[in-house]
C-alpha positions as CSV (number, residue, x, y, z in Angstrom):
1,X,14.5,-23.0,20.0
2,X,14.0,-26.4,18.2
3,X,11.4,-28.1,16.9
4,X,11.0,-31.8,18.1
5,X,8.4,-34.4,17.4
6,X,5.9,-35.6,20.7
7,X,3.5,-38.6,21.2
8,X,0.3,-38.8,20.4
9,X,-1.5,-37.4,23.5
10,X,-3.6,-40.2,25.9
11,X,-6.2,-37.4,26.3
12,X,-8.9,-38.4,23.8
13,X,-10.4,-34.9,23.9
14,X,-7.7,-33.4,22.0
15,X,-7.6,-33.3,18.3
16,X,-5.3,-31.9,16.0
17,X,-6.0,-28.5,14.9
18,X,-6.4,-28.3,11.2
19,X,-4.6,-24.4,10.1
20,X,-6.2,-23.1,7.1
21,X,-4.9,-20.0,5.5
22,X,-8.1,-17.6,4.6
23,X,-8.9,-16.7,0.7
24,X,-7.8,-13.2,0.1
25,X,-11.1,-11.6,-1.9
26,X,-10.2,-10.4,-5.1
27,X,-12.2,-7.4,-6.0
28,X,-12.4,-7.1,-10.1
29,X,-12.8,-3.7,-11.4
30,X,-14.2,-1.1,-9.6
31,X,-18.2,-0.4,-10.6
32,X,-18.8,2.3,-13.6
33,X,-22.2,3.1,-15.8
34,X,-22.1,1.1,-19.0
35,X,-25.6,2.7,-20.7
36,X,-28.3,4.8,-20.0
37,X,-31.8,5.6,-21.4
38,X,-31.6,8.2,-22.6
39,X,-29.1,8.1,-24.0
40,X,-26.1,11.0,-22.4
41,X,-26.1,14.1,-24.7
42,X,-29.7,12.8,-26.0
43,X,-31.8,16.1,-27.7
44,X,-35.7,16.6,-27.2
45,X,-36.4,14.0,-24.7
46,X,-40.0,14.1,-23.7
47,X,-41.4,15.8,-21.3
48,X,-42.2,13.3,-19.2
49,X,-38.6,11.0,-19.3
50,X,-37.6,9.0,-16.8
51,X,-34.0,8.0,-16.9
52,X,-32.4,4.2,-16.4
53,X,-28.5,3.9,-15.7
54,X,-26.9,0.5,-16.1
55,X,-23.9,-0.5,-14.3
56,X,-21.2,-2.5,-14.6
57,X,-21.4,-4.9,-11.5
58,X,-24.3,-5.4,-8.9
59,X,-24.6,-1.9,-6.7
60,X,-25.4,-2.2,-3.3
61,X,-29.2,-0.6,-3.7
62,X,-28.7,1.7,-0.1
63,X,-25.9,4.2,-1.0
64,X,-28.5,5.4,-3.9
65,X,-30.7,7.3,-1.2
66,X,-29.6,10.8,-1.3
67,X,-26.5,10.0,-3.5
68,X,-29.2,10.7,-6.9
69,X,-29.7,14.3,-8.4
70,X,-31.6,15.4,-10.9
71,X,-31.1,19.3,-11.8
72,X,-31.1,21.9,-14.4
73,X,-28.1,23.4,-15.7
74,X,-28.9,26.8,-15.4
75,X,-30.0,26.1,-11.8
76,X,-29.9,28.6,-9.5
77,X,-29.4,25.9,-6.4
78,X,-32.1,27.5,-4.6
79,X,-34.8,25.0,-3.6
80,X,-35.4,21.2,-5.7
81,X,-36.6,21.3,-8.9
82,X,-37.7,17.6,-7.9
83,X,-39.0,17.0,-4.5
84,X,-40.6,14.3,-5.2
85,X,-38.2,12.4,-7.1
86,X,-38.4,9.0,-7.1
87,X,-35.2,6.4,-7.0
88,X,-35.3,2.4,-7.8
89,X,-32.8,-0.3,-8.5
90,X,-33.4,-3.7,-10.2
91,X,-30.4,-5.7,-9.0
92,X,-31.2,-8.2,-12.0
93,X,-30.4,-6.1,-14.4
94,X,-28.2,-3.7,-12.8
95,X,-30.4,-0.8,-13.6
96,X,-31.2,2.4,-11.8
97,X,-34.4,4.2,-12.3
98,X,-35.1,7.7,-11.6
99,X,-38.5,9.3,-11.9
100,X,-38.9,13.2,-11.9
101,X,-42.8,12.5,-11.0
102,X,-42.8,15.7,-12.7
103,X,-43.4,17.5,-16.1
104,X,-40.0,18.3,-17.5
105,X,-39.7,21.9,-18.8
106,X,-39.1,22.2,-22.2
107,X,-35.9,23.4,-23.9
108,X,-34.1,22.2,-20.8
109,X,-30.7,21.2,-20.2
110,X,-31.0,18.4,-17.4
111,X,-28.3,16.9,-15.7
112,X,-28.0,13.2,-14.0
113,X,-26.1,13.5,-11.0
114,X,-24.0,10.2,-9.6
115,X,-22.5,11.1,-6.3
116,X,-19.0,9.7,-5.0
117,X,-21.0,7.8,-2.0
118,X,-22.2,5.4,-5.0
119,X,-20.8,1.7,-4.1
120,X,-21.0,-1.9,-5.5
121,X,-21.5,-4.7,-3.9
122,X,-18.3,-5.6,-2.9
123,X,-17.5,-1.9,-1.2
124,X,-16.0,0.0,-3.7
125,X,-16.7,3.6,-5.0
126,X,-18.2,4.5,-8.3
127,X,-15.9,5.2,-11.2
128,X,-15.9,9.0,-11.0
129,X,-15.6,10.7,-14.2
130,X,-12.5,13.1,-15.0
131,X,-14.2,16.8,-13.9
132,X,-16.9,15.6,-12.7
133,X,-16.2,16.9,-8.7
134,X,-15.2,20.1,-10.3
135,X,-18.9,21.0,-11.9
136,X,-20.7,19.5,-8.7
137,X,-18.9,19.2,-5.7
138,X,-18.9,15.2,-4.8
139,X,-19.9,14.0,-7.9
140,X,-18.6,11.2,-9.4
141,X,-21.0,10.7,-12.7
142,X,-23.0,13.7,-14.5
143,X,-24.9,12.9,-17.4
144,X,-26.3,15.5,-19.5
145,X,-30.3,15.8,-21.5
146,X,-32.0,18.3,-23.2
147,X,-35.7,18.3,-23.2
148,X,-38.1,18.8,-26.6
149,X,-39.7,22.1,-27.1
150,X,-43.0,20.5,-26.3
């Protein structure tokens, strides 16, 4: 009911509290791919490619396992054209690798598949790409190759 000012307590155990309001984190822009080797739409890419995918802040390396396809576009869905495909990331540089650890076939439409589940550091989702979800279901990012003839 009112506020009123008191003595300094005799207790020497008690100090006055300091209050200190907490920094709200500002999160910048969420986390989107900014280049990639090769490059998207890229013709005749050898046989034995592997791809690299740059990103625009630091991704939290974790929520790449089992977030990373590599298909072909005239996949059936039955079985993995890739079972042994192999997923890095060099926080350094921002980079994802994937390796196929597999010949490519030639004359092949091959698409780089980002899923949703992709985060930055900070927590937040991928940038997902307008259609994306609607040509694989939970995909944020799907980048498109066609291998050489041989």
């Amino acid at each position: 009911e009112k506020i009123e000012l008191a003595d300094k307590p005799e207790d020497k155990d008690l100090e006055p509290v300091k209050v200190v309001k907490p920094k709200e984190l500002t999160l910048g822009p969420p986390p989107e791919v900014t280049f990639s080797l090769p490059l998207p739409g890229e013709r005749d890419i050898s046989l034995d490619s592997e791809f690299h995918i740059q990103f625009s802040s630091s991704m939290k390396a974790e929520t790449f396992n089992r977030n990373v396809d590599l298909l072909y576009a005239d996949d059936d869905g039955i079985g993995n054209p890739f079972p042994e495909l192999e997923v890095s990331y060099d926080r350094d540089s921002r980079t994802l690798t994937v390796k196929p650890n597999k010949q490519l076939e030639p004359s092949k439409e091959i698409e780089l598949i980002l899923y949703d589940a992709i985060e930055d550091e900070d927590g937040q989702k991928i940038v997902a790409e307008p259609g994306a979800a609607d040509r694989e279901p939970g995909a944020a990012v799907i980048i498109s190759f066609r291998t050489a003839r041989r």
